[in-house]
C-alpha positions in Angstrom: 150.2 -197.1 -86.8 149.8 -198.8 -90.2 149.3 -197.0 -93.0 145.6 -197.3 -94.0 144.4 -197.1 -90.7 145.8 -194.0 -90.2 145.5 -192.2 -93.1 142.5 -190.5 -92.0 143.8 -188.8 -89.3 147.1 -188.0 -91.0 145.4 -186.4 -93.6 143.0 -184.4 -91.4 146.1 -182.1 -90.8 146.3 -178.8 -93.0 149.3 -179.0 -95.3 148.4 -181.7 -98.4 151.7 -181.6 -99.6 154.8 -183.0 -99.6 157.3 -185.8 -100.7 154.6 -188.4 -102.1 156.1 -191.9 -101.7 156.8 -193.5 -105.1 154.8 -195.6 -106.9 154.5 -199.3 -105.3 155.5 -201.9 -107.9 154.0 -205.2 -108.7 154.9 -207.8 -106.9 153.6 -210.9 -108.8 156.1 -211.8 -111.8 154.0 -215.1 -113.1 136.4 -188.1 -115.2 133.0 -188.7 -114.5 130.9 -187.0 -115.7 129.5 -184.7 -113.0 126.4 -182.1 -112.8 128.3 -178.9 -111.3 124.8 -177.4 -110.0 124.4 -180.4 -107.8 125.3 -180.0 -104.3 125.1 -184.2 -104.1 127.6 -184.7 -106.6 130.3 -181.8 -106.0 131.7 -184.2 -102.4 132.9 -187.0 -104.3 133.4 -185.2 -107.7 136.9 -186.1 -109.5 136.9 -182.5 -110.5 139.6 -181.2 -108.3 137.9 -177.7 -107.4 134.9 -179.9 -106.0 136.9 -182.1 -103.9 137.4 -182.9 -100.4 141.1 -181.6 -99.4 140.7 -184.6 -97.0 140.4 -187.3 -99.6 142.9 -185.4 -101.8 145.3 -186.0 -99.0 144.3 -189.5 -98.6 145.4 -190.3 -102.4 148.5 -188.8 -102.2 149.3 -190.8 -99.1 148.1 -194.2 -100.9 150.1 -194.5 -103.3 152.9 -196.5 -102.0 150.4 -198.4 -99.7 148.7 -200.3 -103.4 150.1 -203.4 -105.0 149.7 -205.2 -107.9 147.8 -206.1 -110.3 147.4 -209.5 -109.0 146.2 -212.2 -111.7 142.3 -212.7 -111.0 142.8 -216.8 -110.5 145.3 -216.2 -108.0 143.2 -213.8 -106.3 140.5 -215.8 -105.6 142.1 -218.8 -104.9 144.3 -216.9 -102.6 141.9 -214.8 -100.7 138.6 -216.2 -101.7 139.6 -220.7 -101.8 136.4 -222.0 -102.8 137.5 -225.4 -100.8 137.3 -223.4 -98.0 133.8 -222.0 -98.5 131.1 -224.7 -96.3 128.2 -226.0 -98.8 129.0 -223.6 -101.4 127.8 -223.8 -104.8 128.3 -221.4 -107.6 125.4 -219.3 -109.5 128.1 -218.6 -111.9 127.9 -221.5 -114.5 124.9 -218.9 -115.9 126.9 -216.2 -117.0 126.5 -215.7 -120.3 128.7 -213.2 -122.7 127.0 -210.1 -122.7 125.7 -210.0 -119.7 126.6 -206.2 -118.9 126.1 -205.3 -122.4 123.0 -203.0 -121.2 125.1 -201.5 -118.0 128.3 -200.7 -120.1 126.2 -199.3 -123.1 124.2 -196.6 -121.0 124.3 -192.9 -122.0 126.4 -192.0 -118.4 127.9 -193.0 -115.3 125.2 -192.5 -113.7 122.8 -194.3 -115.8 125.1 -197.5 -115.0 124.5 -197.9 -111.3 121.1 -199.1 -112.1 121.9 -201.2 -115.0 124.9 -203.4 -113.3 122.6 -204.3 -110.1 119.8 -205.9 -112.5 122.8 -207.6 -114.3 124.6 -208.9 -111.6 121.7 -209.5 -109.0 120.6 -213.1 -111.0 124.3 -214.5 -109.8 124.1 -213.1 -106.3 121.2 -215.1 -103.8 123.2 -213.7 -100.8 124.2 -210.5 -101.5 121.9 -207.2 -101.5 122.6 -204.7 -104.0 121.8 -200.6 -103.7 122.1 -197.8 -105.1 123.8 -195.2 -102.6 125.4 -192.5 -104.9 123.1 -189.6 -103.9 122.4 -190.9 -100.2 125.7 -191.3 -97.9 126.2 -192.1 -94.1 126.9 -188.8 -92.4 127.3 -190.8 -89.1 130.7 -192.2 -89.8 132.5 -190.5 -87.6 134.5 -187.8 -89.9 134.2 -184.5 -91.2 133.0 -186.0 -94.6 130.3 -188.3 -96.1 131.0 -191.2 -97.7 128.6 -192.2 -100.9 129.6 -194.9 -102.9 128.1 -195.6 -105.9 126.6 -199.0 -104.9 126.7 -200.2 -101.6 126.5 -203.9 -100.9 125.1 -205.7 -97.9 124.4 -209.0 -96.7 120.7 -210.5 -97.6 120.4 -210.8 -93.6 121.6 -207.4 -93.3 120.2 -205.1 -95.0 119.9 -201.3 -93.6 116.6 -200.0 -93.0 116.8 -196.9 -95.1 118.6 -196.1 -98.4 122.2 -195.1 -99.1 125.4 -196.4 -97.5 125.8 -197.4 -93.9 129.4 -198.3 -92.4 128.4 -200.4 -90.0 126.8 -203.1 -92.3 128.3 -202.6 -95.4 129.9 -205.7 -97.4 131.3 -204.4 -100.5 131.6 -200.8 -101.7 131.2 -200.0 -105.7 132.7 -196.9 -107.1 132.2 -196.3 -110.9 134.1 -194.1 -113.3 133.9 -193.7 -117.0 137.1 -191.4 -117.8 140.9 -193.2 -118.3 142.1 -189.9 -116.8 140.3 -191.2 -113.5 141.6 -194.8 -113.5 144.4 -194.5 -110.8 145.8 -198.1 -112.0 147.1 -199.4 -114.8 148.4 -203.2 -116.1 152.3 -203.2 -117.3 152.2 -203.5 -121.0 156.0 -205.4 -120.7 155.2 -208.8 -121.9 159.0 -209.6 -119.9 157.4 -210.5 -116.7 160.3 -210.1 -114.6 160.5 -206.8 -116.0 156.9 -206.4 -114.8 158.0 -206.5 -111.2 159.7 -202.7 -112.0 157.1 -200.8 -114.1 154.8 -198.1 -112.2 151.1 -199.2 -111.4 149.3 -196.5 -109.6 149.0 -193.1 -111.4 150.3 -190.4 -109.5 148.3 -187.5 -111.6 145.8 -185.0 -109.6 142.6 -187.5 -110.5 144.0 -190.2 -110.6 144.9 -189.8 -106.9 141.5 -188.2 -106.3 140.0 -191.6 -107.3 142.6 -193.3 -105.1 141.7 -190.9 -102.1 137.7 -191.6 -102.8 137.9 -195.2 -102.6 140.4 -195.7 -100.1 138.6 -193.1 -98.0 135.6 -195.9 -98.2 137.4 -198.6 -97.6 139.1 -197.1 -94.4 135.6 -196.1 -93.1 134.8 -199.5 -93.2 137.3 -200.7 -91.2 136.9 -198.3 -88.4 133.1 -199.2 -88.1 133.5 -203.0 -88.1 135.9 -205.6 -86.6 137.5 -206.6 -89.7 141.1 -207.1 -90.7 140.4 -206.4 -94.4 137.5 -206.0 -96.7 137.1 -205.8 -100.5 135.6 -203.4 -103.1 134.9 -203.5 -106.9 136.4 -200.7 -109.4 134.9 -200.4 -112.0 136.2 -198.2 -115.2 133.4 -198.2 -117.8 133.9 -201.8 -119.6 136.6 -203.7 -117.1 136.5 -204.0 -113.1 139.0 -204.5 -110.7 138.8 -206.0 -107.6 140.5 -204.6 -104.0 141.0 -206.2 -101.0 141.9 -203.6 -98.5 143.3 -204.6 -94.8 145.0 -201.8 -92.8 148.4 -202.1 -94.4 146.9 -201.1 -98.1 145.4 -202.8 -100.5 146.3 -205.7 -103.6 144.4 -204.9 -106.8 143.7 -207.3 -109.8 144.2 -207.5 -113.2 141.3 -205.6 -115.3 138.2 -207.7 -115.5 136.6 -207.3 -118.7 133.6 -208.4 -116.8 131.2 -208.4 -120.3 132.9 -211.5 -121.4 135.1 -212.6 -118.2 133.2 -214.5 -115.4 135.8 -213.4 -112.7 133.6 -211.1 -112.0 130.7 -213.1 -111.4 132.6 -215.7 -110.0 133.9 -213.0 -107.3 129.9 -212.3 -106.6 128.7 -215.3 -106.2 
């Protein structure tokens, strides 16, 4: 059984602990700020005495499962060839620096949600964007409910109520404002071959809390559709990464700095 797939149930088991595989390396050489009275916000909390056991466990498991970072172009053109896309024409030629300005200057995470949808919603005719960081499916089939921040569907899909549902879900959104909750990190080696060797994913308690939250997502997803893979969007306060997840692990890009890059956009559209 591959290891995203069965993470989940691995992780349902008591004991969190153990030898923790080391951290993958990248293959290509070319805390939020939470409201502790809230019972909506304590599930997916990166505080550790608010969190899931279960998607603790699912971090730790991660770790060697995530490769990377991946340069944007090659990303796209790899997993995403526009050639290969019928009658498809771009709504990114209007991005225009500063487009985000809004979303990345609000007070809070929370306050962002809101303020990336209207930004990015102009370059997105085929995609629905929603808020779903305080309403989660609870019919996912586990012991937990999953509440990504935004939750993106298909304009021909869209769920009848409010909040995140598995079964129709495109693309998952997960927000955090905090360096100490980024579980990736770019190689600051210019030597590129040197690259190859230096650690990516961050192996500290949040970090693999963050790691455990969106992967948790991500396998969800997998188990409710019939998909080999699917992607999400990380994003940490003023740059975005994005994941495509199959049931092996998942490749992670570059950071976007999606105010002034149009990968991002580009990705969307």
């Amino acid at each position: 059984m591959t290891p995203l797939s069965s993470v989940l149930d691995q992780s349902s088991a008591p004991e969190t602990t153990g030898n923790v595989a080391p951290a993958a390396t990248a293959p290509w050489g070319h805390t939020t700020p939470i409201k502790k009275s809230s019972q909506l916000e304590r599930q997916f909390s990166t505080l550790t005495c608010y969190r899931d056991p279960t998607l603790n466990a699912i971090g730790e498991r991660m770790i060697g499962c995530i490769v990377g970072p991946m340069p944007v172009a090659d990303f796209l053109d790899t997993f995403l060839p526009i050639s290969l896309i019928p009658c498809y024409q771009s709504t990114a030629n209007g991005f225009r620096e500063g487009a985000f300005r809004t979303c990345i200057g609000a007070k809070d995470e929370l306050g962002m949600y809101e303020l990336f949808i209207k930004a990015i919603e102009p370059f997105t005719q085929q995609l629905h964007f929603m808020d779903s960081h305080a309403e989660g499916d609870p019919d996912n089939g586990y012991m937990f409910t999953i509440k990504p921040n935004i939750s993106i569907y298909s304009s021909t899909a869209i769920p009848r109520s409010a909040g995140c549902d598995s079964n129709l879900i495109e693309i998952h959104v997960e927000f955090k404002r905090y360096t100490w909750d980024n579980p990736f990190f770019s190689p600051k080696n210019p030597d590129q071959e040197a690259q190859q060797y230096q650690p990516f994913v961050g192996s500290t308690q949040s970090k693999t809390d963050t790691l455990g939250q969106i992967g948790a997502y991500a396998a969800v997803q997998l188990s409710s559709q019939f998909h080999m893979h699917c992607f999400s969007v990380f994003i940490m306060y003023d740059f975005a990464c994005i994941i495509r997840w199959d049931r092996e692990g998942a490749i992670v890009t570059k950071p976007i700095y999606y105010d002034t890059d149009l990968a991002l956009v580009e990705f969307f559209s």
